[in-house]
RODO-2510 file (C-alpha; in nm, 4 decimals, decimal comma):
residues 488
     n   res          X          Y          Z
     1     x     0,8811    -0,4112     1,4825
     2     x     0,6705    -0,3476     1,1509
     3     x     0,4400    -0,1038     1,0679
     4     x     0,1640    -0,1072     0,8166
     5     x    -0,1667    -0,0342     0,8560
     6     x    -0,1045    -0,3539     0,6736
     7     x     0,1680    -0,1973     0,4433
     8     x     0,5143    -0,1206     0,5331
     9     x     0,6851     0,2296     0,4438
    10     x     0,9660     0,3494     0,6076
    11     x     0,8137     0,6587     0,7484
    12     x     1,0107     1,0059     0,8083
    13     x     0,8717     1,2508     1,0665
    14     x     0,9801     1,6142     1,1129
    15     x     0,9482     1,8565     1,4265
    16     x     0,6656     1,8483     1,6812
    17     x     0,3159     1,9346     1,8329
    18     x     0,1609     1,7916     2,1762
    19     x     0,1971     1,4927     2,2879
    20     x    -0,0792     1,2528     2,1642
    21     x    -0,3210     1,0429     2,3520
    22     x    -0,6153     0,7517     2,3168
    23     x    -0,9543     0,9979     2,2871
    24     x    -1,1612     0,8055     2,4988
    25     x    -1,4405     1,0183     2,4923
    26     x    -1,4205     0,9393     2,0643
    27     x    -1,3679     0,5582     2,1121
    28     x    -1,5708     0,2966     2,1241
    29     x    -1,6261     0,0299     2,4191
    30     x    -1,3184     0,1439     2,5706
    31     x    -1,2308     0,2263     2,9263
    32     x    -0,9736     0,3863     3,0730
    33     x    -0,7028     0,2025     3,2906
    34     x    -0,3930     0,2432     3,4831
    35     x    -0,0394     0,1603     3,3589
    36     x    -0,0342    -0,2082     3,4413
    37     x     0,3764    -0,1771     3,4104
    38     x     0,3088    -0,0101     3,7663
    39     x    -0,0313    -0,0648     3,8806
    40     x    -0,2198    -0,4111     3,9232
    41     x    -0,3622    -0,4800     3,6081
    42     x    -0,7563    -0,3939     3,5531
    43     x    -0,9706    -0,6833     3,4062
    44     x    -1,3121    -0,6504     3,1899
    45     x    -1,5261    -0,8988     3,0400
    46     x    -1,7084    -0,7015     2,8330
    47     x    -1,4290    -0,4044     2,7227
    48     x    -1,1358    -0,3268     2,5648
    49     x    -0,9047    -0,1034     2,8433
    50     x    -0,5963     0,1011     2,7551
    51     x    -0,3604     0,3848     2,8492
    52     x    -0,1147     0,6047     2,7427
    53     x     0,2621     0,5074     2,8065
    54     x     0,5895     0,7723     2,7802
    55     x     0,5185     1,0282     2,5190
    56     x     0,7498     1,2156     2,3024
    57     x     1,0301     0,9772     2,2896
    58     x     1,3127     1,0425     2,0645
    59     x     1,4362     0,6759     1,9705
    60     x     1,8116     0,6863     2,0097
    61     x     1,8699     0,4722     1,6933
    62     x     1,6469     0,6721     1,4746
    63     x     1,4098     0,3754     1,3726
    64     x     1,1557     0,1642     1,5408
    65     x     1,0594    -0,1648     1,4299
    66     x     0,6938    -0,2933     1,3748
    67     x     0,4821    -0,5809     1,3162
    68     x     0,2606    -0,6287     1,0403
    69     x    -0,0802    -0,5769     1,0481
    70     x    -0,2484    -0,9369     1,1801
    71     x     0,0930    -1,1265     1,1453
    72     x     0,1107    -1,1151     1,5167
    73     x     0,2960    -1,4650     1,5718
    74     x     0,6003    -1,3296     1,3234
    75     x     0,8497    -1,1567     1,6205
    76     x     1,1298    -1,1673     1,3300
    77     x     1,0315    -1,0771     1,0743
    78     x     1,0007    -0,6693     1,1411
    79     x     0,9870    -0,3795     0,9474
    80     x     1,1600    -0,0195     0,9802
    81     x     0,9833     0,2754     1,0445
    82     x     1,2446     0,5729     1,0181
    83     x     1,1662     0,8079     1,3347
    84     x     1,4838     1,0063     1,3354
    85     x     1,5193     1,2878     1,6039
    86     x     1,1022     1,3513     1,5987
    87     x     0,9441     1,2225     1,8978
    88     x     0,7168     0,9192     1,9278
    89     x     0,4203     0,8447     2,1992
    90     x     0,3363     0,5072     2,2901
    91     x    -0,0219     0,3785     2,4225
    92     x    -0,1378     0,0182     2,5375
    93     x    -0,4307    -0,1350     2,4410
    94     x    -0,5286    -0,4835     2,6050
    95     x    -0,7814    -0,7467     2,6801
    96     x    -0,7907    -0,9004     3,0130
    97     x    -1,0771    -1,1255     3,1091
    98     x    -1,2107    -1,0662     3,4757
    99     x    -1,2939    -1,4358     3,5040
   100     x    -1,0709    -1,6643     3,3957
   101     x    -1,0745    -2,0058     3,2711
   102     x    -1,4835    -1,9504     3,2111
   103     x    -1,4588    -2,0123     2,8291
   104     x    -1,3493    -1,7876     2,5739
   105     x    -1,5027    -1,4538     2,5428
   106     x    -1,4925    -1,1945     2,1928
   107     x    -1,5212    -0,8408     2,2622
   108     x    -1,5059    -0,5437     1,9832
   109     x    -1,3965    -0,1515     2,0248
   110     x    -1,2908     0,0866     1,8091
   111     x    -0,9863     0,3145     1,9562
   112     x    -0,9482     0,7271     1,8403
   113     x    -0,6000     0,8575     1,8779
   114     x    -0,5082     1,2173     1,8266
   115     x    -0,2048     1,1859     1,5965
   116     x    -0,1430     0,9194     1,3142
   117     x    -0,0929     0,6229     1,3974
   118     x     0,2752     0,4669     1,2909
   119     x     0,2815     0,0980     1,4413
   120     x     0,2695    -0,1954     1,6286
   121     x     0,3694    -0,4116     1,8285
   122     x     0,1783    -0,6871     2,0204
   123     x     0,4192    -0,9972     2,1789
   124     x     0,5469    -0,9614     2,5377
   125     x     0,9062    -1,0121     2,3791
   126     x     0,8523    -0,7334     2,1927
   127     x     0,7411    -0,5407     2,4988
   128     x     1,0167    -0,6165     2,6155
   129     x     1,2878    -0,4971     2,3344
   130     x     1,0747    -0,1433     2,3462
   131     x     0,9936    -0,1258     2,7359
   132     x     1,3345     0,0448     2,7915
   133     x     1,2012     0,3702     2,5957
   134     x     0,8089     0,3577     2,6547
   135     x     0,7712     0,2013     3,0552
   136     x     1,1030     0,1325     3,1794
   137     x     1,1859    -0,0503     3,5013
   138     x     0,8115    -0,1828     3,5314
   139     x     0,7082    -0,3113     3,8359
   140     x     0,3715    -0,5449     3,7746
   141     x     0,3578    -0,6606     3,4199
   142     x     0,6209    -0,9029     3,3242
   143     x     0,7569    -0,8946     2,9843
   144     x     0,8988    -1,1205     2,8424
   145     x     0,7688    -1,3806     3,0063
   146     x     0,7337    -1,7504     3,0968
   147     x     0,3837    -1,7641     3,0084
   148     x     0,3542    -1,5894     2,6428
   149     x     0,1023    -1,3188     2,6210
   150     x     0,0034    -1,2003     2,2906
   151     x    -0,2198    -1,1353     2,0215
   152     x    -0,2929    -1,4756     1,8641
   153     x    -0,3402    -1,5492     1,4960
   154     x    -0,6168    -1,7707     1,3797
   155     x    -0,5526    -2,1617     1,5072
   156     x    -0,7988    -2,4393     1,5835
   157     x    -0,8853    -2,3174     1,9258
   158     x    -0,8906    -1,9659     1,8079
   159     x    -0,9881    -1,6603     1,5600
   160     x    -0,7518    -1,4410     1,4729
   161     x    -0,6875    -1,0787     1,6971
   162     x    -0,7774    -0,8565     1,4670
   163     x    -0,6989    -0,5077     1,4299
   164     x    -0,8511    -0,3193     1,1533
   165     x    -0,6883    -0,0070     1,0621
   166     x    -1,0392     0,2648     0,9903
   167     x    -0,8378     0,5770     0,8752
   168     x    -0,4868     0,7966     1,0082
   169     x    -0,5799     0,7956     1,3813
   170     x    -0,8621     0,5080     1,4051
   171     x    -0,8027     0,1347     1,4715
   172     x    -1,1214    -0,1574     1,5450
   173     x    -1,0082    -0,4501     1,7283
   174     x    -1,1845    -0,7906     1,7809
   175     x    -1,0457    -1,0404     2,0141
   176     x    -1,1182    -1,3775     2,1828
   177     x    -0,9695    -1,4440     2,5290
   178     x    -1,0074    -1,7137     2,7983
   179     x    -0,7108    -1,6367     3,0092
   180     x    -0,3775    -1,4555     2,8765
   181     x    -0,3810    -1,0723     2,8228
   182     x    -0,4088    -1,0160     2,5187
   183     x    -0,2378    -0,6421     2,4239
   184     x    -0,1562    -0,4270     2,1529
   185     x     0,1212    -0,1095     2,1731
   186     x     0,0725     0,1320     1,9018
   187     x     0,2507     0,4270     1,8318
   188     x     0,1884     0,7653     1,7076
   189     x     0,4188     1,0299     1,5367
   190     x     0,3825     1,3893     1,6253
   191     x     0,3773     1,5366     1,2753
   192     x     0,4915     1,9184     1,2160
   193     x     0,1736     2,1822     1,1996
   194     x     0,0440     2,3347     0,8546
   195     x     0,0091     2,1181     0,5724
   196     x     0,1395     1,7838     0,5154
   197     x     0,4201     1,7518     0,2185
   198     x     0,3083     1,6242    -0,0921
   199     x     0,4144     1,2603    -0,1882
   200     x     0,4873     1,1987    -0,5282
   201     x     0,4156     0,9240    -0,7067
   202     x     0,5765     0,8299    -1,0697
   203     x     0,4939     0,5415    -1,2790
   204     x     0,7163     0,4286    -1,5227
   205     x     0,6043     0,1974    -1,8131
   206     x     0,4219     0,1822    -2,1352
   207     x     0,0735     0,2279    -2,2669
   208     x    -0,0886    -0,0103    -1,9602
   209     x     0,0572     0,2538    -1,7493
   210     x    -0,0807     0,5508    -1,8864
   211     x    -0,3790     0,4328    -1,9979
   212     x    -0,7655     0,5565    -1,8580
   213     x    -0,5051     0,8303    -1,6722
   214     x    -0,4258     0,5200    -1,4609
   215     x    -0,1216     0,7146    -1,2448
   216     x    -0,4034     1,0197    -1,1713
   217     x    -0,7086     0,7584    -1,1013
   218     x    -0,4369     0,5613    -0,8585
   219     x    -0,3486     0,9112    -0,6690
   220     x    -0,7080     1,0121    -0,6402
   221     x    -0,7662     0,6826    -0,4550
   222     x    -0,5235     0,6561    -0,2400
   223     x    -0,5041     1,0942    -0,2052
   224     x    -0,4907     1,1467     0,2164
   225     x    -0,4777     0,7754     0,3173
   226     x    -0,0733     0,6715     0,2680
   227     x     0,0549     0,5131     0,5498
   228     x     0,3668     0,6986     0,4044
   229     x     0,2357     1,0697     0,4964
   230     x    -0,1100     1,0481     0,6767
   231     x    -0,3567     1,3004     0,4885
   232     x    -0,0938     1,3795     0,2508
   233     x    -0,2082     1,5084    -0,1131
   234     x    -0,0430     1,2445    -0,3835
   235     x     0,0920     1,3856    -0,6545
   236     x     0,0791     1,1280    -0,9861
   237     x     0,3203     1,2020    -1,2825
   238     x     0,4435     0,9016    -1,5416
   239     x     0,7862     0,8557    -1,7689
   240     x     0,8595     0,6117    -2,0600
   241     x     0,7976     0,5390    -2,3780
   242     x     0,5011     0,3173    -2,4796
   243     x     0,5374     0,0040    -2,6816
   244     x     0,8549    -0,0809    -2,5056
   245     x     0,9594    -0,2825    -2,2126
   246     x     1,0938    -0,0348    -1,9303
   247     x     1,4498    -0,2316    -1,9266
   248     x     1,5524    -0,0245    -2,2390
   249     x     1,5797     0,2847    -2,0543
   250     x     1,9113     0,0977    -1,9763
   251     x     2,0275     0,0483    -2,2870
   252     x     2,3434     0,2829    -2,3979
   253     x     2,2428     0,6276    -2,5097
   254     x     1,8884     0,5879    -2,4810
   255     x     1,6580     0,8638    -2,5896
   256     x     1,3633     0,7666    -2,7370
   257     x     1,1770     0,8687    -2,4139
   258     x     0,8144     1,0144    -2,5339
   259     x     0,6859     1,1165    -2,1690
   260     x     0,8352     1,2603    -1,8612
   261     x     1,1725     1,3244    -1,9079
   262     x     1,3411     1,7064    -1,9581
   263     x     1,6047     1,7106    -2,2326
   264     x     1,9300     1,5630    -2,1743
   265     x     1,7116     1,3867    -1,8733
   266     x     1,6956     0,9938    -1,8860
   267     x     1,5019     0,7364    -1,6255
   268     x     1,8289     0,7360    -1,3603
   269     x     1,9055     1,0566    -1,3697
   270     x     1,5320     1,1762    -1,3084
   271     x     1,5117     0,9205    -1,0149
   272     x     1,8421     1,1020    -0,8604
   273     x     1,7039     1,4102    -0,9278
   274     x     1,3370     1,4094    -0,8375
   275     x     1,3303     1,1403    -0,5392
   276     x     1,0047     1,0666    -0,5451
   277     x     0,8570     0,8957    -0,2959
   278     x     0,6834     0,6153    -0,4565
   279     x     0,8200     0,4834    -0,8159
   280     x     0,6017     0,2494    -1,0362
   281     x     0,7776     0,0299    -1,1982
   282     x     0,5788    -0,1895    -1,4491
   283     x     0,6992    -0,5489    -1,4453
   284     x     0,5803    -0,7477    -1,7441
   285     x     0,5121    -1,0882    -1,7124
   286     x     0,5586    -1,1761    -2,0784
   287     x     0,8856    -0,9152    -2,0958
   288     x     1,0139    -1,1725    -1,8116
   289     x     0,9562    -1,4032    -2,0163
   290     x     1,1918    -1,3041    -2,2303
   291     x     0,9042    -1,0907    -2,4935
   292     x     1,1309    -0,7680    -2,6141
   293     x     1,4668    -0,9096    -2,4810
   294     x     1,7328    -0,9924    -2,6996
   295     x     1,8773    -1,3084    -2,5459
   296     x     1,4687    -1,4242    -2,4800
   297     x     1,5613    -1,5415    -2,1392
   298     x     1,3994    -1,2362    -1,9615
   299     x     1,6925    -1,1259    -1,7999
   300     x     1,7306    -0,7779    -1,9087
   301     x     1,4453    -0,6906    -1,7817
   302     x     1,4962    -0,8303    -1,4417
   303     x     1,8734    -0,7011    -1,4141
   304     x     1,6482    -0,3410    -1,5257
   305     x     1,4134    -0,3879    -1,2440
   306     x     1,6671    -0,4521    -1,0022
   307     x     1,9141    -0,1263    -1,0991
   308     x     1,5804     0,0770    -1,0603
   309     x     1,5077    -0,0714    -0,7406
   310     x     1,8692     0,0111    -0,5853
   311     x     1,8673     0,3956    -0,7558
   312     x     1,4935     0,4399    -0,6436
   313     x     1,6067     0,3535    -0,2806
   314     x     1,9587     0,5415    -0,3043
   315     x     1,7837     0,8625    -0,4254
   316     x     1,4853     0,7959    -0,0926
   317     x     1,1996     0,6327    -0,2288
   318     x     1,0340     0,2949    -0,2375
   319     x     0,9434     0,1123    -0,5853
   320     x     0,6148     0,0108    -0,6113
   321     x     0,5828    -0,3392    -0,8590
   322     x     0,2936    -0,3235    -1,1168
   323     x     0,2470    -0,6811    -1,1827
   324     x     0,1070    -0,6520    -1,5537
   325     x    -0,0097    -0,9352    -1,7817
   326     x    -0,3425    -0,9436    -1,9316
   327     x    -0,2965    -1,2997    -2,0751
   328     x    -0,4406    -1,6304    -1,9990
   329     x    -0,1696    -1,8712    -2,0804
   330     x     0,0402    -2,0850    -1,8678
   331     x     0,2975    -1,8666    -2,0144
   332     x     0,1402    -1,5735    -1,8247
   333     x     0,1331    -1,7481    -1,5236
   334     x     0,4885    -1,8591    -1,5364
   335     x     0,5613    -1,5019    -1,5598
   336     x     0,3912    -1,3704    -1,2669
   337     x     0,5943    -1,6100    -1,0887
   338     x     0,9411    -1,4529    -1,1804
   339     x     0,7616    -1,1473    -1,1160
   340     x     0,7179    -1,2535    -0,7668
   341     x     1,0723    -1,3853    -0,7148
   342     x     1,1658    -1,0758    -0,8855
   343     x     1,0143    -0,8839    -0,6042
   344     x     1,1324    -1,1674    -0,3431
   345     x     1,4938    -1,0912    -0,4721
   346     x     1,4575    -0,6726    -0,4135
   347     x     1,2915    -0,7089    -0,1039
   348     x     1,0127    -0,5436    -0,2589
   349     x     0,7088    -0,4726    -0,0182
   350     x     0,4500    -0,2962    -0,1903
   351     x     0,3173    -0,5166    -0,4859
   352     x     0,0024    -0,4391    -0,6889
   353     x    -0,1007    -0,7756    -0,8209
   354     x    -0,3155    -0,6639    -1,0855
   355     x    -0,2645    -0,9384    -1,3454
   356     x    -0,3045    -1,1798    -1,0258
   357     x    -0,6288    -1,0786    -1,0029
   358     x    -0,6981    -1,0628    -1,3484
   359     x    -0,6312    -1,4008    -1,3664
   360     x    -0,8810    -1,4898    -1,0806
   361     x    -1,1997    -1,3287    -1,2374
   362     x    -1,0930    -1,5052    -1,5558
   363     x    -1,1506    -1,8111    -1,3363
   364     x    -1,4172    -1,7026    -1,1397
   365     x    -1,6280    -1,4802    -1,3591
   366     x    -1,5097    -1,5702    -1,7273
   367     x    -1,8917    -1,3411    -1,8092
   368     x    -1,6865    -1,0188    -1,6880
   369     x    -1,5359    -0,8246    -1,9575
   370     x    -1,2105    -0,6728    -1,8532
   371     x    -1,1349    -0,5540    -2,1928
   372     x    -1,2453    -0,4352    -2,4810
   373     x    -1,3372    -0,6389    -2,7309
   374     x    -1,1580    -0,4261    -3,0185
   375     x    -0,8432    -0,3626    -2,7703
   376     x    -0,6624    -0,7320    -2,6125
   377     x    -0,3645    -0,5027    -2,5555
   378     x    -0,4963    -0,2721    -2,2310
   379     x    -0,7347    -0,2433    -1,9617
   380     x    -1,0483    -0,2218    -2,0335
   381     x    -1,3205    -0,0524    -1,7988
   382     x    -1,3783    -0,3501    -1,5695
   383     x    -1,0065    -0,3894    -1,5827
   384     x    -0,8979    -0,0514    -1,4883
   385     x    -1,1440    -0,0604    -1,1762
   386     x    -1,0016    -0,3884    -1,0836
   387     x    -0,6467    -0,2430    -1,1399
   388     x    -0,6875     0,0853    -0,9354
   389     x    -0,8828    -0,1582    -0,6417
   390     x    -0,5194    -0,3299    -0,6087
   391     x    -0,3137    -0,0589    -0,6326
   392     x    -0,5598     0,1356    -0,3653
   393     x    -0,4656    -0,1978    -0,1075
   394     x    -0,0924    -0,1990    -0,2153
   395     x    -0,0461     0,1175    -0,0999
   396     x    -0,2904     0,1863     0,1596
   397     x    -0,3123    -0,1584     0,3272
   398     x    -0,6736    -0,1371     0,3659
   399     x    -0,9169    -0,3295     0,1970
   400     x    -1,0737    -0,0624    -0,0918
   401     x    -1,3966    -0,2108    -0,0301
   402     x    -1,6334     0,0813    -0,1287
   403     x    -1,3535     0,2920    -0,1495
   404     x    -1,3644     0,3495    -0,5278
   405     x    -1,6021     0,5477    -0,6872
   406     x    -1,8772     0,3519    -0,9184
   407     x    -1,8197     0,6134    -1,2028
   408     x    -1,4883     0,7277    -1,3332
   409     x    -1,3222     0,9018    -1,6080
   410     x    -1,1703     0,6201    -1,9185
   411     x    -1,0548     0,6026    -2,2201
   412     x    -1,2027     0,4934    -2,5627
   413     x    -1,0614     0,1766    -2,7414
   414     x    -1,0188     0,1463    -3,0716
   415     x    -1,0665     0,5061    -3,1486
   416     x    -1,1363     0,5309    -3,5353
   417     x    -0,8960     0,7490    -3,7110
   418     x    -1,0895     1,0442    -3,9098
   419     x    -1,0985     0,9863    -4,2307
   420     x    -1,2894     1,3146    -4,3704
   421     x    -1,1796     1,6593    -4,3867
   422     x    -1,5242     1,6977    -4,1805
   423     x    -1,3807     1,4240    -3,9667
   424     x    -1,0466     1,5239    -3,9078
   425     x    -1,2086     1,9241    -3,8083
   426     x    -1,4698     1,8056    -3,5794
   427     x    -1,1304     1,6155    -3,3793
   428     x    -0,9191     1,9250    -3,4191
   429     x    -1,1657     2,1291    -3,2608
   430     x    -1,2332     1,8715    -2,9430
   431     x    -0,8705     1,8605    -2,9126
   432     x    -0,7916     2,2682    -2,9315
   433     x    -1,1094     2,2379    -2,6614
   434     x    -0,9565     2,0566    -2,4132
   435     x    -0,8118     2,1540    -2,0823
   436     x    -0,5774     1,8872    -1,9784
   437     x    -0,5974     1,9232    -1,5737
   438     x    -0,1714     1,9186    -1,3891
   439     x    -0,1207     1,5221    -1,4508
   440     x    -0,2654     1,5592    -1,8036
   441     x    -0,0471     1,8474    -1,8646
   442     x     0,2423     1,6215    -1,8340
   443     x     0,1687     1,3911    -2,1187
   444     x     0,2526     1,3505    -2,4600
   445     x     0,0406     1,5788    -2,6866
   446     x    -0,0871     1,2370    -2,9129
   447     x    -0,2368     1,0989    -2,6040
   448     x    -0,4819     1,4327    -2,5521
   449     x    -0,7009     1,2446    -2,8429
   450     x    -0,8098     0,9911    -2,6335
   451     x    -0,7886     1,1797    -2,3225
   452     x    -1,0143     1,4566    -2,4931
   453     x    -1,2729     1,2283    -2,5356
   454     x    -1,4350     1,2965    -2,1567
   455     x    -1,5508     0,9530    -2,1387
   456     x    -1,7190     0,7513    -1,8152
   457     x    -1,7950     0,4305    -1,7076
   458     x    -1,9646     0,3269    -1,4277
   459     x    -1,9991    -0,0726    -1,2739
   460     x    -2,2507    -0,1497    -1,1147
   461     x    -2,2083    -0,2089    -0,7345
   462     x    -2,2467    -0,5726    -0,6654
   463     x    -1,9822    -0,6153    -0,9658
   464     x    -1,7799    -0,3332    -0,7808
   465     x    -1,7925    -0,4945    -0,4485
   466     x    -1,6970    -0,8321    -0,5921
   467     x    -1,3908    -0,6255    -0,7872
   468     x    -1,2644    -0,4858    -0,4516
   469     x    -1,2806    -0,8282    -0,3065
   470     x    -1,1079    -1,0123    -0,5284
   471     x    -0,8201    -0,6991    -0,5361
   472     x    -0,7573    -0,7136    -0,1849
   473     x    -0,7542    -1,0480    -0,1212
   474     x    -0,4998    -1,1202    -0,4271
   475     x    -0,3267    -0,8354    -0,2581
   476     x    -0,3358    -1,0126     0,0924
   477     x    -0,1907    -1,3406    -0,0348
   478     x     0,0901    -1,1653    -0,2078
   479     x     0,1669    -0,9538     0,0643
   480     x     0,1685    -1,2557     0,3321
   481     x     0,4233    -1,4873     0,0745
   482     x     0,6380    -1,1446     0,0377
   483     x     0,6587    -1,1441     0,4037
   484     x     0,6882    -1,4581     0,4911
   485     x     0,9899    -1,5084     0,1867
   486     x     1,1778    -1,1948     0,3548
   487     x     1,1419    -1,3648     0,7047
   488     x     1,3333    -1,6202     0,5446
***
């Protein structure tokens, strides 16, 4: 089975509260049925029912599996969610029209659970694999069965079922039905009390990584809403060297690092010892090209990519792909290819397509600026926002439709250097003044005269909205062709 509110992670639970439950009395156009595993099944019309299966289940193997989000007709293609010994509740949410055969009703609800919510499942085959743990020897419902019941995606006789994942604990579901049942099983964790464990996320690149504080703006956004560690604080941090390509962290002896590694540290050994959760790893479409490589085929930094992905995973975490490019040419776009068979290749789920995008609005809206016109080598305001809206649904799942904030720190671009005594004081001064905040703390002293400067820009909101749309549909695409080439 596969988990994501629309993202997969492979989640890791620790020791126990309550069992949890569907709060009916918090949901929305929901009633309240029996178990139809043992009861005759209740029909509605004009509701969503559900009920709560076996709770606190330890899962002898130690992992579920879980569909994606809306991918409801891929049974194979399934992704891990790590359980361990903690114990897992189960709850069934269906659709069953009272009178069949009389056309096709659509009915809406919105479901409250009081623990996060971990997965899905929603095929009678499926059912079936997990009925053995969460309604075992069932008497009434059949699963699997002759006649499929299922959630459906979109087809010529139908929309798609869709389930819309509103925060931790908080689904919405829309779905048509004429006859079949159409149900949902979704499972919650019971998480340990007191405060949820930080998840750390480190970015490792060059100047488009650092730049506008782009590892602190990501955390902010995404602070509290990882699938990873519901209401978990994200903790941002960065390593590298700027200029270069990340693949010559590789190279023998390296140690030209200039942010974010202690001495006699390099990138492998700091993934080994740190484990974070989440690792950044900026993948270059013109340094696949072959850019910065010295056979120009681009291999390097592939073979790079892939050693990072295999120590990020050995040491516990999950790398993250920042698809970078900020080019037009059909050069650029051959390159976000191999980035994507890069990812295809390291069974990489969590993909921020920012140079995807980037290449969209150039299409679309050629009148947006999404950098500066003094600075063709980083993000510029627009860009940044539209950056930080597809890292926000890489690593959330949900769309960051007004999610982002409409003003936000930045950086200046082609900062004059001072060229008076008067001129080179007055920077001193702002400098000794500032009062980098923990991620700032972190970098390299030289980057505290841009950071320093305490700028903000702010986007207007229908050029916001249209930003967050175009993110999290690029982000959709990609994450439906990553799926669909690992069910391969």
């Amino acid at each position: 089975m596969n988990l994501r509110p629309a993202t997969c992670f492979l989640l890791f639970f620790a020791a126990v509260s309550a069992p949890a439950a569907i709060v009916f009395e918090k949901s929305r156009n929901v009633g309240r049925a029996a178990n139809f595993w043992y009861h005759p099944i209740e029909s509605s019309d004009s509701r969503i029912l559900a009920f709560d299966e076996r709770q606190g289940v330890v899962v002898p193997s130690g992992r579920l599996e879980v569909q994606r989000l809306n991918r409801w007709d891929d049974i194979a293609g399934l992704d891990p969610v790590a359980t361990g010994g903690a114990p897992v509740d189960s709850h069934m949410v269906y659709f069953d029209k009272a009178t069949k055969g009389a056309g096709r009703v659509t009915v809406s609800a919105e479901l409250e659970f009081d623990a996060p919510i971990v997965g899905f499942v929603a095929d009678d085959r499926l059912f079936a694999v997990t009925n053995p743990l969460f309604a075992p020897a069932p008497t009434h419902k059949e699963a699997p069965a002759a006649a499929r019941w299922s959630l459906e995606e979109k087809q010529s006789w139908t929309p798609l079922d869709l389930v819309t994942v509103l925060s931790p604990t908080r689904i919405r579901v829309v779905w048509t039905n004429e006859s079949a049942t159409d149900a949902l099983r979704v499972f919650t964790a019971r998480l340990p009390a007191g405060e949820p464990k930080p998840v750390r996320l480190l970015f490792a690149g060059s100047s488009s990584a650092y730049w506008n504080d782009l590892p602190r703006e990501v955390a902010r956004a995404v602070d509290a809403r990882l699938p990873l560690r519901p209401g978990a604080p994200v903790v941002p941090a960065i390593v590298g060297r700027s200029g270069s390509d990340i693949r010559v962290y590789l190279e023998p002896g390296f140690n030209r690092y200039e942010y974010g590694v202690k001495p006699g540290q390099d990138f492998i050994g700091k993934l080994a010892e740190e484990r974070n959760e989440l690792v950044v790893l900026m993948t270059v479409a013109r340094f696949i090209m072959g850019d910065d490589d010295p056979t120009k085929t681009g291999q390097a930094h592939a073979e790079a990519v892939t050693v990072y992905c295999d120590a990020i995973r050995a040491a516990g975490g999950e790398p993250v792909f920042y698809e970078m490019g900020w080019g037009r040419s059909e050069r650029e776009a051959e390159g976000r290819a191999r980035i994507f068979d890069l990812a295809v290749r390291n069974r990489v789920r969590l993909f921020a397509p920012c140079s995807s995008a980037w290449a969209r609005v150039y299409r679309e809206r050629p009148d947006l600026a999404l950098q500066h016109p003094q600075d063709n080598s980083h993000p510029g305001d627009l860009g940044h926002f539209l950056n930080v809206a597809c890292f926000y649904a890489a690593l959330t799942g949900r769309s960051p439709a007004g999610a982002l904030p409409r003003t936000y720190p930045v950086w200046p671009h082609a900062l004059p250097k001072p060229a008076t005594d008067a001129e080179k004081a007055a920077e001193a001064a702002r400098i000794g003044a500032f009062r980098p905040d923990a991620y700032q703390a972190t970098l390299a002293k030289w980057m505290y005269r841009n950071a320093s400067m305490n700028l903000v820009a702010t986007v207007d909101e229908a050029t916001a909205a249209y930003l967050e749309r175009v993110a999290w549909e690029t982000w959709q695409d990609v994450d439906r062709r990553l799926a669909e080439a690992a069910g391969r």
